[in-house]
VMD Tcl script that draws the C-alpha trace (Angstrom):
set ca {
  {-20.58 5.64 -17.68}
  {-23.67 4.49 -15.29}
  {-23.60 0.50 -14.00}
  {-25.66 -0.41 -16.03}
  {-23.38 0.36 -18.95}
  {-20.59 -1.63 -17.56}
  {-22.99 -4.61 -16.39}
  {-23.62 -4.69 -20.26}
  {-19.76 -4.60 -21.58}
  {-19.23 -7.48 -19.29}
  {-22.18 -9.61 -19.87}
  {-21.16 -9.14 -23.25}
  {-17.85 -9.91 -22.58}
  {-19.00 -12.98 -20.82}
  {-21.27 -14.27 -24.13}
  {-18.18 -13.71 -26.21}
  {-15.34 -15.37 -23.92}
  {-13.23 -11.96 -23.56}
  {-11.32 -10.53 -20.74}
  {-11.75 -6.94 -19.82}
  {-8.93 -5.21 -17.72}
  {-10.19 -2.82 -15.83}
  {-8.42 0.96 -15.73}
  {-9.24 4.40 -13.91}
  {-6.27 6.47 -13.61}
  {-3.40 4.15 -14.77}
  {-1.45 5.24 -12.31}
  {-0.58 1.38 -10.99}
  {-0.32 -0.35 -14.64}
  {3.26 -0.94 -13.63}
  {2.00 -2.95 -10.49}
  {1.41 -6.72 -10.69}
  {1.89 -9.55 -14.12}
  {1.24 -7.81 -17.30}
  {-2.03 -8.60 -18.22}
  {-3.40 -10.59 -21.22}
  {-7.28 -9.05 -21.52}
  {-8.70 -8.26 -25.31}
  {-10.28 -4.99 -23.84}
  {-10.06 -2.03 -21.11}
  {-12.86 -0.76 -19.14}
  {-12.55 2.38 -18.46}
  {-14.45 3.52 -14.95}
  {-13.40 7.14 -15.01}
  {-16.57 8.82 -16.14}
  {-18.03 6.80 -12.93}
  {-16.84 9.56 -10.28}
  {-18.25 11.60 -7.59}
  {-18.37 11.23 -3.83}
  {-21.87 9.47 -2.82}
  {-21.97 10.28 0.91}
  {-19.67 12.03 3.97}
  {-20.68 11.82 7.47}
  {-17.94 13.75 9.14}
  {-19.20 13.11 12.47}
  {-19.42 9.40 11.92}
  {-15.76 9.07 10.05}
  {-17.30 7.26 7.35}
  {-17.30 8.77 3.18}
  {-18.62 6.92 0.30}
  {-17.57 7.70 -3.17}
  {-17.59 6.04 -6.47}
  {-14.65 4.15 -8.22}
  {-13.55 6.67 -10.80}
  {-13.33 9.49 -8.07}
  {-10.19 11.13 -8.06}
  {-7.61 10.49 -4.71}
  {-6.56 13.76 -4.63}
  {-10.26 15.18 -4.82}
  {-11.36 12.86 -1.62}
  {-8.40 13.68 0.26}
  {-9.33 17.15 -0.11}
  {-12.41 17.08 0.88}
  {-11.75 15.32 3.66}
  {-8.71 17.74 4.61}
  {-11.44 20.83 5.11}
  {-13.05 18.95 7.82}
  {-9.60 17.85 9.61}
  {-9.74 14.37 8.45}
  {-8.31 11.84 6.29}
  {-6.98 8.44 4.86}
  {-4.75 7.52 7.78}
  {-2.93 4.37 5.87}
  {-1.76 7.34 3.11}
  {-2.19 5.60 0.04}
  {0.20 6.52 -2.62}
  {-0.57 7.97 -5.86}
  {1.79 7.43 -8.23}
  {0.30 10.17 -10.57}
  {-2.04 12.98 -10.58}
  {-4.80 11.22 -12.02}
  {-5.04 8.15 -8.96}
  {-8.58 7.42 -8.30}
  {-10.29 5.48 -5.15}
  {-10.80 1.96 -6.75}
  {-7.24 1.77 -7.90}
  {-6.72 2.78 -4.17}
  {-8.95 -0.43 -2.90}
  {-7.86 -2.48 -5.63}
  {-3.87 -2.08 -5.65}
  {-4.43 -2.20 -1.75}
  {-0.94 -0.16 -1.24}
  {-0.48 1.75 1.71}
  {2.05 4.46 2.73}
  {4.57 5.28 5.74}
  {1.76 4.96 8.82}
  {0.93 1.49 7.84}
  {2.35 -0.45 10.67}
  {0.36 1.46 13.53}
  {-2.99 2.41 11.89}
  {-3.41 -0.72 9.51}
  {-3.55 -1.17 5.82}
  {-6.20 -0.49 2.88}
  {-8.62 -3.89 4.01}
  {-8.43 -2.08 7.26}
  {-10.29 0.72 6.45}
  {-12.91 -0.62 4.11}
  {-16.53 -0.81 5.57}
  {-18.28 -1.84 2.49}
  {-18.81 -2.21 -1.37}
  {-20.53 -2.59 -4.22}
  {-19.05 -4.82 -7.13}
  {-20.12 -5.91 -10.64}
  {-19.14 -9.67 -10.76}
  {-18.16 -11.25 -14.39}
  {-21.94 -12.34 -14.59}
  {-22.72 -9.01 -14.76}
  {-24.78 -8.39 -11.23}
  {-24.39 -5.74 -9.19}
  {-23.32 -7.04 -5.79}
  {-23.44 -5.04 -2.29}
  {-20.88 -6.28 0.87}
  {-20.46 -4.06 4.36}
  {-22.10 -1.06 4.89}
  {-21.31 2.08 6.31}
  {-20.67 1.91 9.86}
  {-17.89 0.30 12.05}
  {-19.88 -3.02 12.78}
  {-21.75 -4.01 10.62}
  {-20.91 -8.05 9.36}
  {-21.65 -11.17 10.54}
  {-19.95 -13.80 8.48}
  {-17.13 -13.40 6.14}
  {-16.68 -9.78 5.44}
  {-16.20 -9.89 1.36}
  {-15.87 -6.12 0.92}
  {-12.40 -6.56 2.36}
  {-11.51 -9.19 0.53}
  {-11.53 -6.41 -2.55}
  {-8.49 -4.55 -1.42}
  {-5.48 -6.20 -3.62}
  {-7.56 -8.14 -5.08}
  {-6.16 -5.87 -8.34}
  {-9.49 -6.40 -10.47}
  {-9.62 -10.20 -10.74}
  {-13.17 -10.10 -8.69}
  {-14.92 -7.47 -10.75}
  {-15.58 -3.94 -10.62}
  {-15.61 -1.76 -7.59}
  {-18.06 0.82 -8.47}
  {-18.05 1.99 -4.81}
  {-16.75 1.51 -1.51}
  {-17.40 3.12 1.80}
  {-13.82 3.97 4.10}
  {-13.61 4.95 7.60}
  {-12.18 8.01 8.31}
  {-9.78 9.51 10.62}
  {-8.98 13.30 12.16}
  {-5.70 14.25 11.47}
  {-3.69 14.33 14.61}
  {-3.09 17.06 16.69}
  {0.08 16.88 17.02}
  {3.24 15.83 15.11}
  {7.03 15.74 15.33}
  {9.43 13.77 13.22}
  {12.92 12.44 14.95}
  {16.27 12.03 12.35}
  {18.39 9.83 14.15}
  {22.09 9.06 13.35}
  {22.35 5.12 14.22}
  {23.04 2.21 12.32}
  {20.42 -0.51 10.86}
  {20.84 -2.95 13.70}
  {20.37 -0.54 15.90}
  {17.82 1.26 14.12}
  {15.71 -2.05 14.20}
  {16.46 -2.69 17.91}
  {15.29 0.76 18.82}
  {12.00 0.24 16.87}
  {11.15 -2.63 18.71}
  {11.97 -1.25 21.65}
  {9.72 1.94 21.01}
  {7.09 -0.62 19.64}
  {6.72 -2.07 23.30}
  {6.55 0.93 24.77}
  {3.51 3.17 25.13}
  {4.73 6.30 22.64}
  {2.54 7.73 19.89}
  {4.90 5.90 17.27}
  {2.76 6.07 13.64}
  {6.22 5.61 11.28}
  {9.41 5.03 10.61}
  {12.06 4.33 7.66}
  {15.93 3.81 7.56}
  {18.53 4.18 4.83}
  {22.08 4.41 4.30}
  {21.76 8.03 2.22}
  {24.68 9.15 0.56}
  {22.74 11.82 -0.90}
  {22.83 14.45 1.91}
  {25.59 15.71 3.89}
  {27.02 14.41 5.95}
  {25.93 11.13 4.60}
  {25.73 8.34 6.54}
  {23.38 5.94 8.43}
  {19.81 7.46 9.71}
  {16.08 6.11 10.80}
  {13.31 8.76 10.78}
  {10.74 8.65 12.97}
  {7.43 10.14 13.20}
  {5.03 10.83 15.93}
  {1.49 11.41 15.83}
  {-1.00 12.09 18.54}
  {-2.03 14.24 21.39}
  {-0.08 17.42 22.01}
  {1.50 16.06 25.34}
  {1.76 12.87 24.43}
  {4.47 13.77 21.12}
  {6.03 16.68 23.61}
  {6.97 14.12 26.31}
  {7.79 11.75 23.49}
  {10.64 13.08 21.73}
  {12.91 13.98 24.91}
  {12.81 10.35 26.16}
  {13.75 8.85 22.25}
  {16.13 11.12 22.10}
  {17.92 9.60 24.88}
  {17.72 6.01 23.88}
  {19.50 7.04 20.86}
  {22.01 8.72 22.72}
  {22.23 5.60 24.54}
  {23.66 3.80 22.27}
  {26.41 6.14 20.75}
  {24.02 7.70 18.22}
  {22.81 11.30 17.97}
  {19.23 12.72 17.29}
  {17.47 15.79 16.67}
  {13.99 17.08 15.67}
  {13.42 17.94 12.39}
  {11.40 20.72 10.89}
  {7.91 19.79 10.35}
  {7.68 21.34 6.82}
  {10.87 19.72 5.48}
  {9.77 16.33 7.14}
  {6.28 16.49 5.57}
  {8.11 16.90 1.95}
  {10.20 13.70 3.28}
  {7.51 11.45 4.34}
  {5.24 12.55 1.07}
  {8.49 11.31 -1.16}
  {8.43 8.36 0.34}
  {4.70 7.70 0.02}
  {4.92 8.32 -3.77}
  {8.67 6.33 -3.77}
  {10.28 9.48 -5.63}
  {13.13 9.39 -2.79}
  {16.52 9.63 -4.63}
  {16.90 5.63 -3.20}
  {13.87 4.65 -5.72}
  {16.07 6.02 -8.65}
  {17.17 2.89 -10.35}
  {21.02 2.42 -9.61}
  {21.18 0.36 -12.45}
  {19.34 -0.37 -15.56}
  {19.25 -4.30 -14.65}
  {18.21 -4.25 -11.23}
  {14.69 -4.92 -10.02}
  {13.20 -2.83 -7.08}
  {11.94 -5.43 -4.66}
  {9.34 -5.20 -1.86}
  {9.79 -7.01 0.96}
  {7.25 -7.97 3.26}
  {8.29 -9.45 6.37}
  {7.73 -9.61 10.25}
  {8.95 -6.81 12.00}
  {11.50 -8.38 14.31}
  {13.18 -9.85 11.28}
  {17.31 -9.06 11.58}
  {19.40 -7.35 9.18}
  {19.14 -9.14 6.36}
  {22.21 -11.30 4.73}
  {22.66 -9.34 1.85}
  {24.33 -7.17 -0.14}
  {22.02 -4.44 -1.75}
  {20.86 -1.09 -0.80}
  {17.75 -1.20 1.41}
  {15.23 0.93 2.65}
  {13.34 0.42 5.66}
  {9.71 1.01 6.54}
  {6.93 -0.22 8.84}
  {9.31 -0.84 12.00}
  {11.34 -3.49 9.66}
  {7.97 -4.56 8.55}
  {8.61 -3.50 4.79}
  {11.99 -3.46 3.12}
  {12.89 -2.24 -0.45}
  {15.89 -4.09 -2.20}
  {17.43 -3.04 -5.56}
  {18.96 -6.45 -6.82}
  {19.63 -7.72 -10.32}
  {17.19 -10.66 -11.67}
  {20.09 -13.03 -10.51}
  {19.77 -12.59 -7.35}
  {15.76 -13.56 -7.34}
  {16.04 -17.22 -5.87}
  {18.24 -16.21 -2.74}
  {15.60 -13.22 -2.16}
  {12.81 -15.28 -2.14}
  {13.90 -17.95 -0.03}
  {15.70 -15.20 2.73}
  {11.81 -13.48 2.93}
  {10.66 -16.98 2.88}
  {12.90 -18.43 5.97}
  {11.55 -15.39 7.81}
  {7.98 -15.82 7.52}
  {7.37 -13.22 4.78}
  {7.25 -13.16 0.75}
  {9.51 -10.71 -1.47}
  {7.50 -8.87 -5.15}
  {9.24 -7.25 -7.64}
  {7.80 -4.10 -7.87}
  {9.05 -2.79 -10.55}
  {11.10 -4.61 -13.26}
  {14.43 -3.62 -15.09}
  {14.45 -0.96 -17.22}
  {16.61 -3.61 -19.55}
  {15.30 -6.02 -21.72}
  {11.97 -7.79 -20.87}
  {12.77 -11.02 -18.00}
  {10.59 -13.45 -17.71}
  {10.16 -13.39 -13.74}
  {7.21 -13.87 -11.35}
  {6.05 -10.51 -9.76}
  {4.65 -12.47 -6.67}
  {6.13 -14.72 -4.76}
  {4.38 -18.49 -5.95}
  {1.37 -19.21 -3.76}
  {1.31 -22.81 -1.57}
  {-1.17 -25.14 -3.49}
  {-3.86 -24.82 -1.11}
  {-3.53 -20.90 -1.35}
  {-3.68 -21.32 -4.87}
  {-6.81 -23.47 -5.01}
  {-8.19 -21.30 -2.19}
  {-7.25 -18.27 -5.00}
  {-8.62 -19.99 -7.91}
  {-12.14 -20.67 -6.45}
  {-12.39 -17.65 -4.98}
  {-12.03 -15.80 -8.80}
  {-14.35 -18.50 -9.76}
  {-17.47 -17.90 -7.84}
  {-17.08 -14.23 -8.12}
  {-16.19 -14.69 -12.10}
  {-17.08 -18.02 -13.31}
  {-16.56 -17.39 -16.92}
  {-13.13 -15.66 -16.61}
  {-13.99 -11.93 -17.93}
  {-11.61 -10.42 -15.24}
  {-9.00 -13.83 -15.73}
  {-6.25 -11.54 -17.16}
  {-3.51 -13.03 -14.78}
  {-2.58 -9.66 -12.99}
  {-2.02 -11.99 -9.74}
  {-0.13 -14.65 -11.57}
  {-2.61 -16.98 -11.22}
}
mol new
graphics top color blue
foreach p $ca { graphics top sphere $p radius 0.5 }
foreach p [lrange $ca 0 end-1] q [lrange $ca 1 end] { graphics top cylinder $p $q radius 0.2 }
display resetview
């Protein structure tokens, strides 16, 4: 399907006061308020990879293009996404990347999604092709709109492309399993955070799957070849520091480890329960153990923090994320029988007026209004 096939479907849709939802690889349905649209548009057929500069870290491709197939292609020249978007499926494609705006384990040190996106094109709900950015690391004076797309979940319009910088993959990398508890795992991470060590993730758990079981924070280095080398040694010994032990895993088996928690298919993102939500957790990184008593999984240097908790429980949540500066989503809701419970955490008013005028320049007669951000 070209542009001007969907600028027609949505002027149309304008002229008949409908809402289109707009879907690529439905891979992130799950994701957000369950929408209310009278139609789908469907970008698949809109595919392919526009441009690739390796030497100036920058590709362009088209909305319906395939994740998989641009991480590829960026693997054969030793580059890639370094915020590791997840897929959630096989058939992930680059605007659900922009538009879900999720990103994976390296978040914390390289950035997120917004981060990474130089520039766009977009069909608004009047139907006109828009451009925003460009293709090169400096290149806006004024607000920078393209970035505005990532999360914006297809409430602005259709991305029908978007440029991304690029990154080589790093030399080196080595991956720490340390044996500490989560107080301690968070006071080490802040510790490392200060420090000048080619720290790119981390994540902590209470597993009771391996054995032994017990306590344990993973954490992966990226960088030059001396840099990880001299690294490891000296991390090793602030663990031992404090009572705990540490070793070095094997790369292969920690690739497999970090991948699983990109995608979330770790045995802890197995539903315990068929009434408990899984809850994401964003919050500032020196945030303390938190007061309560589910199973959590850490990410992002205590940045990010999964909860499985039952509906009940979504009030004290909330307000614990909100006392510490952040905002809790439930991610993914009970398997049981439909709840009627916000996804996001309810805006301020002036972020919600700031929200609603926003959707309303870039969509003035609602065709994208299908309430996938609550609003």
């Amino acid at each position: 399907m070209t542009v001007s096939n969907f600028q027609t479907r949505i002027r149309q849709a304008a002229s008949d006061r409908r809402t289109l939802r707009i879907q690529a690889g439905h891979t992130k349905h799950f994701y957000g308020e369950q929408t209310n649209a009278h139609e789908v548009l469907d970008v698949r057929e809109h595919t392919g990879v526009v441009s690739y500069e390796p030497s100036e870290l920058v590709v362009t491709a088209r909305c319906g293009t395939p994740l998989q197939v641009l991480e590829d292609l960026l693997a054969k020249e030793g580059q890639c996404l370094a915020y590791e978007p997840p897929h959630f499926g096989a058939s992930a494609t680059v605007g659900g990347m922009v538009a879900a705006g999720l990103a994976g384990p390296s978040r914390a040190n390289v950035g997120g999604v917004r981060d990474h996106v130089l520039g766009a094109k977009l069909i608004n709900g009047l139907g006109e092709e828009l451009t925003f950015g460009g293709q090169v690391m400096k290149n806006v004076a004024g607000y920078d709109v393209s970035r505005l797309l990532a999360g914006s979940m297809g409430t602005l319009g259709v991305i029908t492309e978007v440029s991304l910088k690029v990154l080589p993959v790093a030399p080196a990398e080595a991956t720490l399993e340390c044996h500490v508890n989560q107080a301690q795992a968070l006071d080490l991470l802040h510790r490392w955070g200060a420090q000048a060590l080619p720290l790119n993730a981390s994540a902590w758990l209470h597993d009771d799957q391996s054995q032994p079981a017990g306590e344990r924070l993973f954490v992966r280095l990226r960088g030059a070849v001396a840099a990880v080398q001299a690294a490891c040694p000296r991390m090793v010994a602030d663990v031992q520091a404090l009572g705990g032990t540490a070793h070095r895993m094997d790369n292969e088996q920690a690739m497999r480890d970090w991948q699983a928690g990109r995608e979330l298919t770790l045995p802890f993102f197995k539903s315990p329960s068929p009434d408990r939500c899984l809850w994401r957790l964003s919050l500032p990184q020196t945030a303390p153990v938190l007061n309560l008593p589910y199973p959590v999984y850490i990410e992002w240097h205590g940045g990010l923090r999964w909860l499985w908790a039952p509906v009940s429980a979504a009030t004290t949540i909330r307000q614990t994320a909100h006392a510490l500066g952040g905002h809790a989503t439930v991610f993914r809701q009970p398997q049981a029988a439909a709840v009627n419970l916000p996804v996001f955490s309810p805006l301020s008013e002036v972020q919600q007026r700031i929200q609603r005028e926003l959707q309303q320049q870039f969509d003035p007669h609602g065709v994208f209004n299908t309430g996938r951000l609550g609003i």
